[in-house]
C-alpha positions in Angstrom: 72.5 99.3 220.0 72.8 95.4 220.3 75.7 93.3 220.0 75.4 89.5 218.6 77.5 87.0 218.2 77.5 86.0 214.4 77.6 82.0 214.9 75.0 81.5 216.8 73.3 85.0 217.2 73.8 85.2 221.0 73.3 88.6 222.3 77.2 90.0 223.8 76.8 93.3 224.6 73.6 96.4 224.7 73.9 99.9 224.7 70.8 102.5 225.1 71.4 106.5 224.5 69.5 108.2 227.3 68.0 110.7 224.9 66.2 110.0 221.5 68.7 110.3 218.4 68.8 112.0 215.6 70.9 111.8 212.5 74.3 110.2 213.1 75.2 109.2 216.1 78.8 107.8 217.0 79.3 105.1 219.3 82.5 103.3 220.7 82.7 99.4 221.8 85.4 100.3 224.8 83.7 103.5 226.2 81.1 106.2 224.9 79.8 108.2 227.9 76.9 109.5 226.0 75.4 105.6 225.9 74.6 103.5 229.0 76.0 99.9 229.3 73.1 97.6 229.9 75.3 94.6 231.1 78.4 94.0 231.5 81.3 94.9 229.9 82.0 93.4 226.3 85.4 91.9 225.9 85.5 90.2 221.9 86.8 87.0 221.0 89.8 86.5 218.4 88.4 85.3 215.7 84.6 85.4 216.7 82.4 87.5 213.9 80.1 90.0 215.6 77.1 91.5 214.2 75.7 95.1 215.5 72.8 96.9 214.9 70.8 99.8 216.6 66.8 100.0 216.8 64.2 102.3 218.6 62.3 100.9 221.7 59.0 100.6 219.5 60.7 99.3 216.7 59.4 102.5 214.2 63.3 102.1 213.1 66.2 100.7 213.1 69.6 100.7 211.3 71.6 98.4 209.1 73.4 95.8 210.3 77.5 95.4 210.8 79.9 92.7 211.1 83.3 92.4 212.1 86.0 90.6 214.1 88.7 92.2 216.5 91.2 92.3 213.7 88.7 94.6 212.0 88.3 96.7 214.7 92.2 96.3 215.1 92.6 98.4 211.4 90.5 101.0 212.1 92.6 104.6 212.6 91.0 107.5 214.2 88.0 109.1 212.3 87.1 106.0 210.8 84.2 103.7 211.2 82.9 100.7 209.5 79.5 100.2 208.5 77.3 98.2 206.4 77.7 94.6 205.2 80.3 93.7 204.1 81.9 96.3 206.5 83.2 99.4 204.2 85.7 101.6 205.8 85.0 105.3 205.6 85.8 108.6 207.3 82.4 109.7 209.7 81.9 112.5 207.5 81.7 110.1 204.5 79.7 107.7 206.2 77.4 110.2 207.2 77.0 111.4 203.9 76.4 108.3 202.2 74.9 106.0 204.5 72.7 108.6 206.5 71.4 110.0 203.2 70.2 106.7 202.0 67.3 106.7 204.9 
């Protein structure tokens, strides 16, 4: 999982799962024990527009895109996530059924 900064497509933040993935996978910019930080921590920018994806090591795959500031991020309730582009706001059960089923 890679985070970029929209402007000028500097990388902020990456993220690796220790086992392969499958399906859906959650993940959480403040903490997600299941991935491992692969720099330092990531702390956004009022106002700055990020842009994250997620891709395999051999680059067989990879996902869509997302963008979003920290007032995005800011609107989101528990059991919500925001995906594609422009970012929709769905329920993970939603997002897995529509987004998942379209690759």
């Amino acid at each position: 999982m890679t985070l970029y900064t929209q402007e000028n497509e500097v990388e902020a933040g990456s993220w690796i799962s220790p086992e392969p993935l499958q399906g859906a996978a959650q993940w959480r910019l403040d903490s997600s024990p299941e991935w491992v930080d692969s720099g330092e921590a990531v702390t956004l920018i009022e106002g700055k527009t990020y842009s994250m994806y997620g891709w395999t090591d051999d680059n067989s795959a990879s996902t869509d895109h997302v963008t979003f500031t920290q007032a995005d991020l800011d609107q989101l309730r528990p059991g919500q996530v925001r995906w594609g582009d422009p970012g929709r706001v769905t329920t993970l059960q939603e997002f897995a059924s529509q987004a998942c089923a379209a690759h």
